[in-house]
PAVO-779361 format. One line per field, with one value per residue (C-alpha): x, y, z; residue in three letters; residue number from 1. Coordinates in nm, 4 decimals, decimal comma. Layout:
<sites>
xx = [X/...]
yy = [Y/...]
zz = [Z/...]
residuo = [ALA/...]
num = [NUM/...]
</sites>
This chain:
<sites>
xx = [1,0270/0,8975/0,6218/0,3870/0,4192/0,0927/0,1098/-0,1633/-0,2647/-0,4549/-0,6999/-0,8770/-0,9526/-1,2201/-1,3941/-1,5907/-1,6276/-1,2758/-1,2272/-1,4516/-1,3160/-0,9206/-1,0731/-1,2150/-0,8948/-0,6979/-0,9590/-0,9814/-0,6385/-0,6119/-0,4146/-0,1194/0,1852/0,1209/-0,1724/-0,3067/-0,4703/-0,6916/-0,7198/-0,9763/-1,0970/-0,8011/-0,7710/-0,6788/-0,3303/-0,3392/-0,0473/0,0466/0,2165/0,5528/0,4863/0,1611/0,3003/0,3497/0,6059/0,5067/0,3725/0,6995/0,8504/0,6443/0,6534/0,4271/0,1622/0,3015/-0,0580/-0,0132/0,3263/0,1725/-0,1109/0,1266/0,3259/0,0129/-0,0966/0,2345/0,2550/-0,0719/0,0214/0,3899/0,3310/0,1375/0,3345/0,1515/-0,1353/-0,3517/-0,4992/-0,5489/-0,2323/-0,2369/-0,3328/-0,0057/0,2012/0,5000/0,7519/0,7087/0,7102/1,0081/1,2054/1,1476/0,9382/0,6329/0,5277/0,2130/0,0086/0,1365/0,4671/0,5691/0,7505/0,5133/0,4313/0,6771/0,4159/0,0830/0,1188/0,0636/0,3254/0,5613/0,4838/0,5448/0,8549/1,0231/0,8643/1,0610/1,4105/1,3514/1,2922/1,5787/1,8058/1,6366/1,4399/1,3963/1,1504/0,7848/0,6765/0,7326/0,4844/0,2661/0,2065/0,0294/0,2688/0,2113/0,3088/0,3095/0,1841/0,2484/0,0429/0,0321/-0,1538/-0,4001/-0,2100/0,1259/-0,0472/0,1225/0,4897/0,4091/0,2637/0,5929/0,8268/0,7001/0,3896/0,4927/0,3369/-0,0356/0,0782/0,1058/-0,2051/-0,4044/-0,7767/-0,9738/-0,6774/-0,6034/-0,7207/-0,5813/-0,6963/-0,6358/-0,6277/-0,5448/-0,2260/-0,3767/-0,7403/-0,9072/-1,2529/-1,2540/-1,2807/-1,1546/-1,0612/-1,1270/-1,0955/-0,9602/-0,8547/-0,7951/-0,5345/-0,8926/-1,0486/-0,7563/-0,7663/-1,1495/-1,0600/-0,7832/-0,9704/-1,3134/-1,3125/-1,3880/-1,0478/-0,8512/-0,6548/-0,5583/-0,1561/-0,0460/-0,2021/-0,1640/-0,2093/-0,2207/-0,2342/-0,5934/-0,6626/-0,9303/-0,9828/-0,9836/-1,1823/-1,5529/-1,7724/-2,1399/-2,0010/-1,9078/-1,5561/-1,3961/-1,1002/-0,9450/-0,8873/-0,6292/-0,5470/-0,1675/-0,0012/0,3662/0,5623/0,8911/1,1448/0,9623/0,8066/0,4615/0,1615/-0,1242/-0,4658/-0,5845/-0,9687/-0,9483/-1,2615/-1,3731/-1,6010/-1,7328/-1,9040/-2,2174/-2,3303/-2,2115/-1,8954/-1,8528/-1,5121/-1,6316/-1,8540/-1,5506/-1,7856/-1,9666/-1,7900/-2,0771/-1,8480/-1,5144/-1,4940/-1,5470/-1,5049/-1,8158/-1,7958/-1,9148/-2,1946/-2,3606/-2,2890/-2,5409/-2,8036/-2,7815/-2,5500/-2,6756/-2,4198/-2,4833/-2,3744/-2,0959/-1,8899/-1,8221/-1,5032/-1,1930/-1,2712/-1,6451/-1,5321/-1,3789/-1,5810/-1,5861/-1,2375/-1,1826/-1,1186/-0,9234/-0,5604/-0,6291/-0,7680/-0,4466/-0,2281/-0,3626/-0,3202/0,0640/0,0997/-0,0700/0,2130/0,4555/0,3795/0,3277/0,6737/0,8419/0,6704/0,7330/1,0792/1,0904/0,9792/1,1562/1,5060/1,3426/1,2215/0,9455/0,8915/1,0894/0,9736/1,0799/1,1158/0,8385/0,5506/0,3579/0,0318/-0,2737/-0,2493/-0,5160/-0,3788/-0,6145/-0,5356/-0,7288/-0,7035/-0,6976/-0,9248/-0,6098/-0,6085/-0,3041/-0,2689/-0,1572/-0,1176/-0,3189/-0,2240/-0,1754/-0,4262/-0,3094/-0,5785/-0,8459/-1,1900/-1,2994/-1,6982/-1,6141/-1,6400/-1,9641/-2,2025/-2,2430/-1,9043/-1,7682/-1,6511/-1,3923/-1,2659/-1,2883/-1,0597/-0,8196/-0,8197/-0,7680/-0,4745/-0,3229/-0,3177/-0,1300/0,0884/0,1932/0,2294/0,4425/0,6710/0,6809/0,5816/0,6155/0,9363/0,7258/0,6498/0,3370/0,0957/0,2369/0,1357/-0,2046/-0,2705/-0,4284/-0,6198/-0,2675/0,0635]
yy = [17,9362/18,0946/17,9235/18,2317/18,3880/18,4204/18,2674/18,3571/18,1145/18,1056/17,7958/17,9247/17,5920/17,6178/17,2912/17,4271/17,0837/17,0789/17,4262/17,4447/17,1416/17,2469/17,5937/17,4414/17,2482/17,5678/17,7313/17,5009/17,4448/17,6436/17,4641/17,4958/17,6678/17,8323/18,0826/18,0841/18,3505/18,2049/18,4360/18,3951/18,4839/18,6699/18,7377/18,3949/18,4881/18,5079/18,1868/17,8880/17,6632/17,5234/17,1752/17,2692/17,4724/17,2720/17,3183/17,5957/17,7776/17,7783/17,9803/18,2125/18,5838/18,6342/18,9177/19,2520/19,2930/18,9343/19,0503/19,3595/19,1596/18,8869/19,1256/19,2972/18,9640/18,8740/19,2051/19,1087/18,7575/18,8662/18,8108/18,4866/18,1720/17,8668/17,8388/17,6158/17,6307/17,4578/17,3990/17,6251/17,9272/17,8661/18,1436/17,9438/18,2579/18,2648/17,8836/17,7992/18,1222/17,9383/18,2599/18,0210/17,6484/17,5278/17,2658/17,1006/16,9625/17,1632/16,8632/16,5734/16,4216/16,0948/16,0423/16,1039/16,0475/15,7165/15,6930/15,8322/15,6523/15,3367/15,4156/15,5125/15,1901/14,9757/15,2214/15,0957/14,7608/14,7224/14,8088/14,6511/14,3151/14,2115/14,5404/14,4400/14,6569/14,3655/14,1712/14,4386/14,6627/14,4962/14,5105/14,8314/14,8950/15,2567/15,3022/15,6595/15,6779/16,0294/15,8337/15,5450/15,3914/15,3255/15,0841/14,8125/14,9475/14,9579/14,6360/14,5333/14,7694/14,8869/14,6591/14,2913/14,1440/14,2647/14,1122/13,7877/13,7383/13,4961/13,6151/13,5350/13,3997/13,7500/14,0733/14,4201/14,7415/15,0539/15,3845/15,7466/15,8391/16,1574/16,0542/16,0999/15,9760/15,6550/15,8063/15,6824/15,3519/15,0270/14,6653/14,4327/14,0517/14,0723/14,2897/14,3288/14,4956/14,7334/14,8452/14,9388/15,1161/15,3039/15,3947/15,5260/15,8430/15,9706/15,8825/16,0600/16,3468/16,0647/16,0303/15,8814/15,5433/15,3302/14,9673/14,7510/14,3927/14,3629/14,1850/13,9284/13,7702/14,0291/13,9645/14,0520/14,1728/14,0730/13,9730/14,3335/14,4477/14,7159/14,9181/15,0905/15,4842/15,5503/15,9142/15,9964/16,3039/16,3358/16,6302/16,8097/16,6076/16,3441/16,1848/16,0568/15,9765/15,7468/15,8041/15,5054/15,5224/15,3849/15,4081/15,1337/15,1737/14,9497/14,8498/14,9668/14,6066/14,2294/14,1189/13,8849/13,8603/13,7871/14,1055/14,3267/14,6002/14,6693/14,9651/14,9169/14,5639/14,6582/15,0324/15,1549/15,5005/15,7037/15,9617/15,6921/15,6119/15,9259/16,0232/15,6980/15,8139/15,4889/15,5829/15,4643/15,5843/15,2875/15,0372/15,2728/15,3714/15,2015/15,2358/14,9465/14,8889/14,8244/14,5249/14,3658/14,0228/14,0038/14,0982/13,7837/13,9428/14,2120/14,0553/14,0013/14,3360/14,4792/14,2938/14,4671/14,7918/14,7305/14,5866/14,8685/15,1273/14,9354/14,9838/15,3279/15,4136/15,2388/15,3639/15,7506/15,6622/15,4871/15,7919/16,0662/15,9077/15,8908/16,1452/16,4176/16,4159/16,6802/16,6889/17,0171/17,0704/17,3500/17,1999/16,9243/16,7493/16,5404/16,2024/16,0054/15,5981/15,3330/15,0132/14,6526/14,2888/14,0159/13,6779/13,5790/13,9450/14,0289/14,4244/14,5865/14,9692/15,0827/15,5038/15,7785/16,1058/16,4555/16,6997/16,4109/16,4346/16,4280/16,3989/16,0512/16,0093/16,0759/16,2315/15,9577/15,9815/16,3900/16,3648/16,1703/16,4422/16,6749/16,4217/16,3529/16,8002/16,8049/16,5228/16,7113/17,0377/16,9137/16,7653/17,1129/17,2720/17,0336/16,9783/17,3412/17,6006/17,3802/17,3092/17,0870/16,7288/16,7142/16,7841/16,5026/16,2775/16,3892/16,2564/15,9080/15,8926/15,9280/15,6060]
zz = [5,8115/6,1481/6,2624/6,3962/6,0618/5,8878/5,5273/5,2397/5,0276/4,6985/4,6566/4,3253/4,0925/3,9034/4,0743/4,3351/4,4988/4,5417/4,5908/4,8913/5,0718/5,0713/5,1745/5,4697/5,5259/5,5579/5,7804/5,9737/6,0748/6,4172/6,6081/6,3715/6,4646/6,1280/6,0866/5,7098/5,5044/5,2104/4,9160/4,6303/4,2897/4,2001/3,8415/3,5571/3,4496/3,0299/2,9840/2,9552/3,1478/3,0099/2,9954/2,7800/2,5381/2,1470/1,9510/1,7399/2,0325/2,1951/1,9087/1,8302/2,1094/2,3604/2,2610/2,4238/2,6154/2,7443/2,8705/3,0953/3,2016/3,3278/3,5049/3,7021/3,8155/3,9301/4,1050/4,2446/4,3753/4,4703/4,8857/4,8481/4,9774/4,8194/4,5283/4,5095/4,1533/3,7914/3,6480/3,3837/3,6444/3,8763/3,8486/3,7056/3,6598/4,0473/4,1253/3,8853/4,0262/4,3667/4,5310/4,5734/4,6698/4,3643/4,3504/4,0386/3,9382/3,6399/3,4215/3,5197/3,1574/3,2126/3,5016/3,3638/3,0025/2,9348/2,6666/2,8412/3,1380/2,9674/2,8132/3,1534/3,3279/3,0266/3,0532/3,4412/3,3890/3,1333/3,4542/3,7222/3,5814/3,9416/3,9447/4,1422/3,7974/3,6075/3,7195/3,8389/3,5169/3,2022/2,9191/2,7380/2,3874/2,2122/1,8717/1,7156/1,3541/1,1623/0,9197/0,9433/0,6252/0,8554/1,0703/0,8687/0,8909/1,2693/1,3079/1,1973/1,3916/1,6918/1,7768/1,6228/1,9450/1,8256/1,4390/1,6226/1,8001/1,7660/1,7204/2,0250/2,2467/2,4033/2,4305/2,4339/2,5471/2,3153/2,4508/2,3094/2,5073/2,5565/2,6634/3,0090/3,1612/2,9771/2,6218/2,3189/2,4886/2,3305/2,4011/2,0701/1,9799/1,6594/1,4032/1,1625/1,4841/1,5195/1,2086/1,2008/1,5462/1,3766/1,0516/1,2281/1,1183/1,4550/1,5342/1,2479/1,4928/1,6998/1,6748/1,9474/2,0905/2,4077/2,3663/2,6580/2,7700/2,8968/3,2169/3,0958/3,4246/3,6888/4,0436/4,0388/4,3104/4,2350/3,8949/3,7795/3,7158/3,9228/3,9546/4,2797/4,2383/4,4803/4,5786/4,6463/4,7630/4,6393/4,7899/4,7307/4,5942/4,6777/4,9403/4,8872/5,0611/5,0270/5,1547/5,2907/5,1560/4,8330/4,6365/4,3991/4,1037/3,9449/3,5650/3,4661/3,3614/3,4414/3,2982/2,9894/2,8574/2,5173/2,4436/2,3870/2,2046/2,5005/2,7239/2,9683/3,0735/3,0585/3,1787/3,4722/3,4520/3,6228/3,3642/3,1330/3,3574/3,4518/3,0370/2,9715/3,1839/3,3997/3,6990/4,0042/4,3260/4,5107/4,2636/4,1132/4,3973/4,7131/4,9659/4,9313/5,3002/5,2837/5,0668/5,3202/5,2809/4,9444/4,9183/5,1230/5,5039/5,7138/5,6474/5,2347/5,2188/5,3963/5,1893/4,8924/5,0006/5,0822/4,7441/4,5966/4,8457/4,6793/4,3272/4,4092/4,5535/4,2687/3,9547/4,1069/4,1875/3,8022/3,6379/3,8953/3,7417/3,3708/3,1622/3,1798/3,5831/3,7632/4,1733/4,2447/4,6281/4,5994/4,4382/4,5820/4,4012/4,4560/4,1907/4,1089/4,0850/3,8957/4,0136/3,9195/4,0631/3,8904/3,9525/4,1930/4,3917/4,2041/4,1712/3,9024/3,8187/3,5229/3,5438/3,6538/3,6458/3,7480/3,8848/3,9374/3,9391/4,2706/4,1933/4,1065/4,5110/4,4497/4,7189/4,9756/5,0272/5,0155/5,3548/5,2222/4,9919/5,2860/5,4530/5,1954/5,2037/5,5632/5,5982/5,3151/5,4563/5,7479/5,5635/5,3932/5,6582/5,8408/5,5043/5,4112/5,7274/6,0441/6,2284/6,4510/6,3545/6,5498/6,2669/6,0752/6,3546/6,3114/6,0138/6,0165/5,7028/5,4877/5,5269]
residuo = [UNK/UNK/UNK/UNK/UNK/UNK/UNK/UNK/UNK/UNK/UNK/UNK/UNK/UNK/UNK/UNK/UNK/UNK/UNK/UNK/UNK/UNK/UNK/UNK/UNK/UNK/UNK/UNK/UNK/UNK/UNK/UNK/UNK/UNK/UNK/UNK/UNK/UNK/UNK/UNK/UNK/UNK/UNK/UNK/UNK/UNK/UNK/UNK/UNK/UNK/UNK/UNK/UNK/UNK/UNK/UNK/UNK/UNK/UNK/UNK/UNK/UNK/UNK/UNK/UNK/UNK/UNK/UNK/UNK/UNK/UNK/UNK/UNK/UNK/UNK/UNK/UNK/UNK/UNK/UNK/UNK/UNK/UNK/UNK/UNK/UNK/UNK/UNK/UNK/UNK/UNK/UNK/UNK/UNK/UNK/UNK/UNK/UNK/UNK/UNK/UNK/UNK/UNK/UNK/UNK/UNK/UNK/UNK/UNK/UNK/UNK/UNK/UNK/UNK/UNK/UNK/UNK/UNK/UNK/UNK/UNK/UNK/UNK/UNK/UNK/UNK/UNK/UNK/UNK/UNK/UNK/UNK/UNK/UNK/UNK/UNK/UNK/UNK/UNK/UNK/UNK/UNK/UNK/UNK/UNK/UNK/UNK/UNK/UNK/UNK/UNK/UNK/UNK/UNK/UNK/UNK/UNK/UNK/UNK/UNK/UNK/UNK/UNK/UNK/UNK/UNK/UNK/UNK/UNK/UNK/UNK/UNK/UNK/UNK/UNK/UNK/UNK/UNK/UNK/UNK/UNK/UNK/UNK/UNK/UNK/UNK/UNK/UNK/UNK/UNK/UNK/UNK/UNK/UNK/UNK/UNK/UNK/UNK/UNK/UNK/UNK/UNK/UNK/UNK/UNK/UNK/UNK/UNK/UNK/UNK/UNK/UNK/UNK/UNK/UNK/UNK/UNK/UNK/UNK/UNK/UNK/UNK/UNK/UNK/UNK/UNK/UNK/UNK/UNK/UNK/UNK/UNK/UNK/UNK/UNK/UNK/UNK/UNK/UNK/UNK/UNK/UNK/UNK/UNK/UNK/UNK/UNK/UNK/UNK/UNK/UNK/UNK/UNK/UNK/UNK/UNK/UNK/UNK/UNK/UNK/UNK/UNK/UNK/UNK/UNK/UNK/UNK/UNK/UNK/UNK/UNK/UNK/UNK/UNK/UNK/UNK/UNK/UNK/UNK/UNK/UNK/UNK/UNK/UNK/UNK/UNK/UNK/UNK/UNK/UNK/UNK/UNK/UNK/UNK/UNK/UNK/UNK/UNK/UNK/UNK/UNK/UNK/UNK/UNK/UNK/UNK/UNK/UNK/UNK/UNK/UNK/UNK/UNK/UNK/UNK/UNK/UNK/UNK/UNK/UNK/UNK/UNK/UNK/UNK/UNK/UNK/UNK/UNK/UNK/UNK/UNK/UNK/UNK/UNK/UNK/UNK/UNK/UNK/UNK/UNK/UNK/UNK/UNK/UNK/UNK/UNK/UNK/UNK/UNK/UNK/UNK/UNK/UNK/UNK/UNK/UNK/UNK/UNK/UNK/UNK/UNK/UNK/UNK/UNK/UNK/UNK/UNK/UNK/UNK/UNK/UNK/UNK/UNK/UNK/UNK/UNK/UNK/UNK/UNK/UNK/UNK/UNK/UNK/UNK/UNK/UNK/UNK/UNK/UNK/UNK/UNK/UNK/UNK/UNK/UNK/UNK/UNK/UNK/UNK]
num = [1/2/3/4/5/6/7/8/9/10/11/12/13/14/15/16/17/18/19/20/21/22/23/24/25/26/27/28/29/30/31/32/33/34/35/36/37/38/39/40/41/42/43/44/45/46/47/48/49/50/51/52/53/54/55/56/57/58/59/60/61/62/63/64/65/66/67/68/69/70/71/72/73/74/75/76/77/78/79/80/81/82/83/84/85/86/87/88/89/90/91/92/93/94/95/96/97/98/99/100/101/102/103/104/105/106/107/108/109/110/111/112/113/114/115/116/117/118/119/120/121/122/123/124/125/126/127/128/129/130/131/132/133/134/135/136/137/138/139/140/141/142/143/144/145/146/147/148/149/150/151/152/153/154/155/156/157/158/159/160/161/162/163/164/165/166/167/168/169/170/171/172/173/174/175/176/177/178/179/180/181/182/183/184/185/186/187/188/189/190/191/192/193/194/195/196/197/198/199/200/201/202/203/204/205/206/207/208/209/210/211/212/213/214/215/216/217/218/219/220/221/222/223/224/225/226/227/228/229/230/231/232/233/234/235/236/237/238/239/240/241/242/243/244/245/246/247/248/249/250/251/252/253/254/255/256/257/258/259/260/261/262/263/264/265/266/267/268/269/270/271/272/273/274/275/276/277/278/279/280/281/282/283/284/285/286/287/288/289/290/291/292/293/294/295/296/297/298/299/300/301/302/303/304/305/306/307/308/309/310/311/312/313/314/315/316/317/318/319/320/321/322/323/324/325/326/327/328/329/330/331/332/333/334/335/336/337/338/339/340/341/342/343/344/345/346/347/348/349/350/351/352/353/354/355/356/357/358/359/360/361/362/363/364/365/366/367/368/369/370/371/372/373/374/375/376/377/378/379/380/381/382/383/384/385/386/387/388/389/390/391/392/393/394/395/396/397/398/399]
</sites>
């Protein structure tokens, strides 16, 4: 693409924390070759994306007014060169025709779906055993109930390893494959506690579960479990980016490996926190690199964050050659990576969040999210408008 040409953009996501800051990314970007053009507020497109629709939604028409309205915000849109929206506002017709770059991957469940995620890191595994995913994933099981009552034919079929446990010698961590911001997750060591998970009536529209091996003995700080979120940029088909200020957030209270009721131990989730009334910034969010004592120095510190690159490039690659993740070469997106050491400062990869919730940085630390915005926007550009490689240079914050 000509570099002097002026491109518009669209950054219209309903967050306005993250709204504002990729705004200011694109503003600010003067000494691009590219000029940009940031549109708006234009109006929601009535649709759905295609990766969202179910099954029965996928055969039945599309309402003849939802057709026309469709059409007048694509007529609307039809000069814009990259949108930066919620996924289910992109203007897929345009992005899929390959008219316009979008912030989402269109096919991206084999990344983000925990289920699905799991199944492509074990089709991976089965062909590469020497995988660092091995060692570097907890061993995830999938447990798909329509009805509480078949928990026995699965414990048998698909989970036997849970039917074997010995009550009190491990632990697992049970998770609706579908659930975000640490709800619905449980910790169990026992089949009996299962099953009262399972049955809770609260539960009942669950259908598809995640159970995981969970990481009894992971590294404390101040004797309060933690977990690294690490933002990554993928882009095109693919090359990915990760942005060196990893946040950590921590529990809400001490840790005690045998008070498995108690979500106030295990999770660390900051929705959880500011939903109990007890968040305190401070204590809930610090950076990777303020650790760097506790963490055991400069070179241990380091060491983790290669390990954590590492595991990165391999479970995208995993899942780019497995099913449900699609990098098309004109869509690019922000992930959000939970990682968590063990008491030995082993890493392992928990998942994988699309569209994640930047408040989590929490207000001491916006600038970051401005920074993360800003590296990313050069980035773009240089990948999609710039024939330079000079704003790729630039970039410090993102390896």
């Amino acid at each position: 693409m000509e570099g002097e040409k002026e491109r518009k953009v669209v950054v219209n996501m309903k967050c306005s924390y993250t709204r504002s800051a990729v705004i200011e990314a694109f503003r600010s970007l003067s000494l691009s070759p590219s000029r940009f053009s940031v549109v708006t507020d234009l109006p929601k497109p009535d649709r759905k994306p295609r990766e969202e629709d179910d099954e029965d939604a996928e055969e039945e028409e599309e309402d003849e007014e939802k057709k026309e309205e469709q059409e007048k915000v694509t007529l609307i849109e039809e000069d814009i060169d990259l949108q930066w929206d919620d996924y289910e506002d992109l203007d897929w017709t345009r992005v899929l025709s390959g008219k316009m770059i979008a912030s989402s991957y269109c096919h991206r469940k084999g990344l983000i779906r925990k289920a699905q995620l799991a199944v492509n890191v074990a089709r991976w595994l089965a062909k590469r055993p020497e995988s660092i995913l091995k060692e570097t994933i907890p061993q995830t099981l999938v447990l798909e109930l329509n009805y509480p009552d078949e928990l026995d034919e699965a414990l048998i079929n698909d989970i036997y390893e849970i039917s074997q446990m010995k009550e009190g010698e491990e632990a697992w961590i049970l998770k609706p494959s579908l659930c975000n911001q640490g709800s619905g997750i449980e910790v169990f060591d026992s089949v009996q506690r299962l099953r009262d998970i399972i049955d809770d009536p609260l539960n009942e529209d669950v259908k598809e579960w995640v159970i995981q091996k969970y990481i009894r003995q992971p590294f404390l700080v101040d004797g309060r479990k933690f977990h690294f979120r690490v933002y990554v940029l993928a882009i095109g088909s693919l090359r990915l980016f990760v942005f060196r200020d990893v946040l950590s957030l921590f529990s809400l209270s001490p840790y005690d490996p045998l008070s498995l009721t108690d979500p106030a131990v295990h999770l660390t989730n900051t929705c959880f926190q500011k939903a109990s009334g007890s968040f305190d910034e401070d204590k809930a969010v610090r950076l990777m690199r303020e650790m760097a004592e506790e963490l055991g120095g400069e070179d241990k510190m380091e060491k983790i964050f290669e390990d954590i690159k590492k595991i990165t490039a391999e479970t995208f690659t995993a899942c780019s050659q497995g099913v449900g993740f699609f990098p098309l070469p004109n869509c690019f997106e922000l992930f959000g990576l939970d990682f968590l050491l063990d008491e030995d400062q082993k890493v392992f990869l928990l998942e994988i969040n699309a569209e994640p919730d930047f408040l989590q940085t929490g207000s001491r630390l916006r600038s970051i999210v401005q920074s993360l915005a800003s590296d990313a926007v050069l980035l773009l550009n240089h990948h999609f408008f710039s024939s330079s490689s000079s704003s790729s240079s630039s970039s410090s914050s993102l390896s």
